[in-house]
C-alpha positions in Angstrom: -77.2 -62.3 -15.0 -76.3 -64.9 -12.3 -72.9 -65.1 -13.8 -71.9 -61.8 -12.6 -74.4 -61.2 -9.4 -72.7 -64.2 -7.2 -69.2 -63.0 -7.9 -69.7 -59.2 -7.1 -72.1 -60.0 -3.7 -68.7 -62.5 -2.5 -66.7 -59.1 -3.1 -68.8 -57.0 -1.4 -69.5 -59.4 1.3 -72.9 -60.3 1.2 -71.9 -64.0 0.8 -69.5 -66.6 1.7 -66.9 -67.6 -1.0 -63.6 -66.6 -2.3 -63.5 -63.5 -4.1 -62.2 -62.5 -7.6 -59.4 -61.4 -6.4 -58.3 -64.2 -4.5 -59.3 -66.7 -7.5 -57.0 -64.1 -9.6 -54.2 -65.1 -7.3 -54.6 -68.8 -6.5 -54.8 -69.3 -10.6 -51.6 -66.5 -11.3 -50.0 -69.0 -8.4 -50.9 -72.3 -10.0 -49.9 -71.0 -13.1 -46.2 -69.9 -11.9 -45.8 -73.6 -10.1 -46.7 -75.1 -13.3 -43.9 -73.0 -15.3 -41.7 -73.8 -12.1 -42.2 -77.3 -12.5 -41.5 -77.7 -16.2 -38.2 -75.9 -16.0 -37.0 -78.1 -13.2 -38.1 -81.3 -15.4 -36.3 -79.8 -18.5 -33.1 -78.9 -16.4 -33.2 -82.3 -14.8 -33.2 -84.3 -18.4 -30.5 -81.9 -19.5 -28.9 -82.8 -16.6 -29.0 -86.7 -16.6 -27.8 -86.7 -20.5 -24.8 -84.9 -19.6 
């Protein structure tokens, strides 16, 4: 039960703490950096080789 009643009173709220959608973001964010990051190693080898 605790798993579910902290999130939902920090979206209504009744406490302090970043809500679900904000946590939905910051990992849909991390996520894209990550992607972002990978592509700019694997142009950079391709890159060097050349």
């Amino acid at each position: 039960m605790r798993r579910w009643a902290r999130p939902a009173a920090i979206d209504d709220g009744v406490v302090d703490g970043q809500t679900s959608a904000e946590q939905d973001e910051l990992v849909q964010l991390r996520r894209e950096k990550r992607r972002r990051e990978m592509e700019n190693e694997t142009s950079g080898t391709s890159r060097s080789s050349v």
